[in-house]
C-alpha positions in Angstrom: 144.4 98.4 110.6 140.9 98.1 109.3 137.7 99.9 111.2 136.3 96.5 112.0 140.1 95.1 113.8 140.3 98.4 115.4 136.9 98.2 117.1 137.5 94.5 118.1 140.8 94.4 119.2 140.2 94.8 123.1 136.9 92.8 122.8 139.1 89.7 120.6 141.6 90.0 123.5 138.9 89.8 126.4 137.3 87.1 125.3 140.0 84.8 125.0 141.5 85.7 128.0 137.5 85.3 129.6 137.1 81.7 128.1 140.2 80.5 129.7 139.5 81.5 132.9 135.9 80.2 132.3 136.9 76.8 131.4 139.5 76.5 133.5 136.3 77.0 135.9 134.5 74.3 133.9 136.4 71.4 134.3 136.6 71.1 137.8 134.1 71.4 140.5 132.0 74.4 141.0 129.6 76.4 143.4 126.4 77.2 142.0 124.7 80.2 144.0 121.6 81.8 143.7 120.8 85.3 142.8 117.7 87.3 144.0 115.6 86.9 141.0 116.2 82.6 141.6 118.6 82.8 138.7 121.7 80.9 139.1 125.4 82.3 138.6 128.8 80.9 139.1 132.4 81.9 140.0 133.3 81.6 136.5 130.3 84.3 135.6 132.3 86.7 138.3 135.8 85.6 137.0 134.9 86.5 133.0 132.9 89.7 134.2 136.1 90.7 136.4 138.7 90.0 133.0 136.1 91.6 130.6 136.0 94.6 132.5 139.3 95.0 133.0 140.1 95.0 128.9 136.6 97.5 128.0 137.8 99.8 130.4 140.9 100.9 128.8 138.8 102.4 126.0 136.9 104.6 128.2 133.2 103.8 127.1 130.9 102.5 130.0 129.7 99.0 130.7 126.5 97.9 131.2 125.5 94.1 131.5 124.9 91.4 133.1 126.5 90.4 136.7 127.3 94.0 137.0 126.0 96.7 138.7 123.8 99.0 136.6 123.9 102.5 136.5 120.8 104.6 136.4 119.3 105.7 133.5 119.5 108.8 134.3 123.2 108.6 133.9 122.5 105.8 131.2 120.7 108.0 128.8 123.7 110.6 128.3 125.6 107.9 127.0 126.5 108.1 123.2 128.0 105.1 123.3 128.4 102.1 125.3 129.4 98.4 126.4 126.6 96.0 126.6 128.3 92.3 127.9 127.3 89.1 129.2 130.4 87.4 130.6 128.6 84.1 130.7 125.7 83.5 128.3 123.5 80.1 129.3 125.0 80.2 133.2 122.0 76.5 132.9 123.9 75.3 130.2 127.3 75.6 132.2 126.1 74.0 135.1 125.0 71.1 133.2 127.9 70.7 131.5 126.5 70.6 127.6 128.5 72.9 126.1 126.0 75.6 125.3 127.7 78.6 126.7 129.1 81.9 125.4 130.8 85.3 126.2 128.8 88.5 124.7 130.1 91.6 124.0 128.4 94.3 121.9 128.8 98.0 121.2 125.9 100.0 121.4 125.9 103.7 120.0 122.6 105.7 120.0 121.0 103.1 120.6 121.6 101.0 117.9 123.9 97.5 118.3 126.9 98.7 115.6 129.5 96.1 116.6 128.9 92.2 118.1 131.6 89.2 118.9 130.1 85.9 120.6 132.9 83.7 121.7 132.3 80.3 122.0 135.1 78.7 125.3 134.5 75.3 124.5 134.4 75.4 120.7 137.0 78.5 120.9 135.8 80.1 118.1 134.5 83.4 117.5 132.2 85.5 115.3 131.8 89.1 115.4 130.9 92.4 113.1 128.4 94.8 112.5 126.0 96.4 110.1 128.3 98.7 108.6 131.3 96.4 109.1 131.0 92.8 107.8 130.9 89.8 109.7 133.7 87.3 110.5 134.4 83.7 111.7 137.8 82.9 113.3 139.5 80.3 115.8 141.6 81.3 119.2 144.6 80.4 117.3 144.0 82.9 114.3 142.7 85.7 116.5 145.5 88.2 115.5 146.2 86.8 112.0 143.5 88.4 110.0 144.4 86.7 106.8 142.9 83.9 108.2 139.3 85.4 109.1 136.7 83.6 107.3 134.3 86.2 106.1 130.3 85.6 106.6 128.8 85.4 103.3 125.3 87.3 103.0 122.5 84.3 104.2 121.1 82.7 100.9 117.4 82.5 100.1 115.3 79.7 102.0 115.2 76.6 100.5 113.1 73.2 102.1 113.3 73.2 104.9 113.4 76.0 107.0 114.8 75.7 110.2 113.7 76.8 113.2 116.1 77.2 116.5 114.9 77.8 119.8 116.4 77.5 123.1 116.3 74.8 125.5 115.2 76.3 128.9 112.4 78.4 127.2 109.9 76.6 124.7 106.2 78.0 125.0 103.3 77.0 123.2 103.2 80.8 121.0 106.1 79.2 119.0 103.4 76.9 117.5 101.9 79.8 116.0 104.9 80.7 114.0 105.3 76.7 112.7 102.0 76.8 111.6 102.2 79.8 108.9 105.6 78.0 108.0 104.5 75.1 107.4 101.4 76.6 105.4 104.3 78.3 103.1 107.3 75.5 102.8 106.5 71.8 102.6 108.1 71.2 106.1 110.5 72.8 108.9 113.2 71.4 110.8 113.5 72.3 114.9 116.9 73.0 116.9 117.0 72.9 120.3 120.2 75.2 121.5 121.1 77.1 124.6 122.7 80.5 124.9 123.7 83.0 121.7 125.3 80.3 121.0 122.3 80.1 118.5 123.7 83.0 116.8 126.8 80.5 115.3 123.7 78.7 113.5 121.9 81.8 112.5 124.9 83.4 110.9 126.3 79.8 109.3 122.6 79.5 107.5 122.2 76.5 109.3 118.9 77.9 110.7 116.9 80.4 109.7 114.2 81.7 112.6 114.7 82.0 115.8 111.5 83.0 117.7 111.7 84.2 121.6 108.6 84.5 123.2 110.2 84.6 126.7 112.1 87.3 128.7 115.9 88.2 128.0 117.9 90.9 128.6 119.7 93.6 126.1 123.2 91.6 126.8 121.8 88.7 125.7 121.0 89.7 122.1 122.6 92.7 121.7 125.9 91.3 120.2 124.0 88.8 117.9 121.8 91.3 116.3 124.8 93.6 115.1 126.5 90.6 113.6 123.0 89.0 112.1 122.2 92.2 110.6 125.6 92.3 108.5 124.4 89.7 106.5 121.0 90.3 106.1 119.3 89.0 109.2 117.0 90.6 111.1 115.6 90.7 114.7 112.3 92.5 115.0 110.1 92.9 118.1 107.0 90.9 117.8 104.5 93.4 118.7 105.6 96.7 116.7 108.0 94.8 113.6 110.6 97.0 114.7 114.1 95.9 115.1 115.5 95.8 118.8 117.2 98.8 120.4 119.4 98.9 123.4 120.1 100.9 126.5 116.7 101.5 126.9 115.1 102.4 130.0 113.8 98.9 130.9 117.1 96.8 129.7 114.2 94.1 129.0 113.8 93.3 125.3 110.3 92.7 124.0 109.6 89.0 122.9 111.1 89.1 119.6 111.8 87.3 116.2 115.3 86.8 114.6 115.1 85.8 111.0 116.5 85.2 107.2 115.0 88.2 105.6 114.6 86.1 102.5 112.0 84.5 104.9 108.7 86.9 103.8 108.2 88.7 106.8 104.5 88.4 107.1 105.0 84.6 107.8 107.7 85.2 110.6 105.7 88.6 111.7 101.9 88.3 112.7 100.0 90.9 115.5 98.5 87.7 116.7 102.0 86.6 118.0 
């Protein structure tokens, strides 16, 4: 067994068993309740949290993430290694029924995100890897027949035009910015409009090529994407220092932040005045 199916194993097996539970969820009615910050969650946020755990635990490396409670980072910080999930990625997108939902799970170690897998329940497909790993695209069906992983090539240089994806519930007028060096530097750009990581099945496909966040998120929400991004030759820097992201952090906030083709210059997608 190879590094990269030794690493994923649990994670492959979690997430499938996750997005059943979650769409067996989805198709019929379902409470939405309201958390303290006026974000809204869901039994099938609980339900995938519950089966996700359940699977991560065995290996013995804690869990951080959303719809869980966090330990303090004074316990945090003598962690080597850990967990970083989101059991339901775009908890908007589920309640409106569009699709746009995922299951994160990323492994963080000093750190640094070394391993990523997004699962898409609806599409049930997966992608997942790392920097020093390789990146992969596979179905439900082919989870355990390895042969029939579909390896990420490396993302090809830009040609017209560059596309830009953003998400849905978060659109602010800083983006504009960014469109206007690209435009000054390709003839024209294309926009996406996506919730969720599900972004990151786009990113990775070279179907888009920047995707700009100038709004708050959490580690769990990008942690996962940026170790598989960065296996083929994305990037996703913070906006302010052109750093990339790190995790388990004190504040489990990211910065605003840029993800990006690094065959895209990086004084166009990177600018102070961001």
């Amino acid at each position: 067994m190879s590094e990269l199916q030794e690493i994923s194993n649990l994670p492959v097996q979690a997430a499938i068993h996750a997005s059943r539970e979650i769409m067996a969820i989805y198709k019929d009615e379902f409470e939405r309740i309201e958390k303290e910050d006026g974000s809204p969650v869901t039994a099938a946020d609980f339900k995938s949290s519950e089966v996700l755990r359940s699977y991560l635990n065995q290996t013995d490396i804690p869990i951080t993430g959303e719809e869980r409670e966090k330990a303090p980072f004074s316990t945090r910080k003598t962690w080597g290694k850990c967990w970083c999930i989101d059991p339901l990625d775009g908890t908007k997108e589920f309640i409106r029924k569009n699709g746009e939902f995922v299951i994160n799970i990323a492994l963080i170690e000093n750190h640094r995100s070394v391993f990523g897998l997004i699962a898409s329940p609806v599409q049930e497909k997966i992608i997942l890897g790392g920097p020093d790993l390789g990146a992969y695209e596979f179905s439900f069906s082919d989870a355990q027949n390895y042969s029939n992983w579909r390896k990420l090539k490396p993302l090809h240089p830009i040609v017209d035009p560059i596309t830009v994806i953003s998400s849905r519930s978060h659109y602010t007028g800083d983006i504009l910015s960014l469109i206007h060096r690209i435009e000054e530097n390709y003839n024209k750009f294309e926009s996406i409009k996506m919730g969720s990581a599900l972004k990151f099945f786009h990113l990775v496909n070279g179907k888009a090529d920047v995707y700009p966040r100038f709004a708050p998120t959490m580690e769990w929400d990008i942690a996962a994407g940026q170790a598989i991004f960065e296996a083929i030759g994305g990037a996703i820097i913070d906006i302010v220092s052109g750093e990339p992201l790190t995790y388990n952090k004190e504040d489990l906030k990211n910065p605003f932040f840029i993800a990006y083709n690094k065959h895209v210059p990086k004084n166009i997608v990177f600018s102070e005045q961001d």
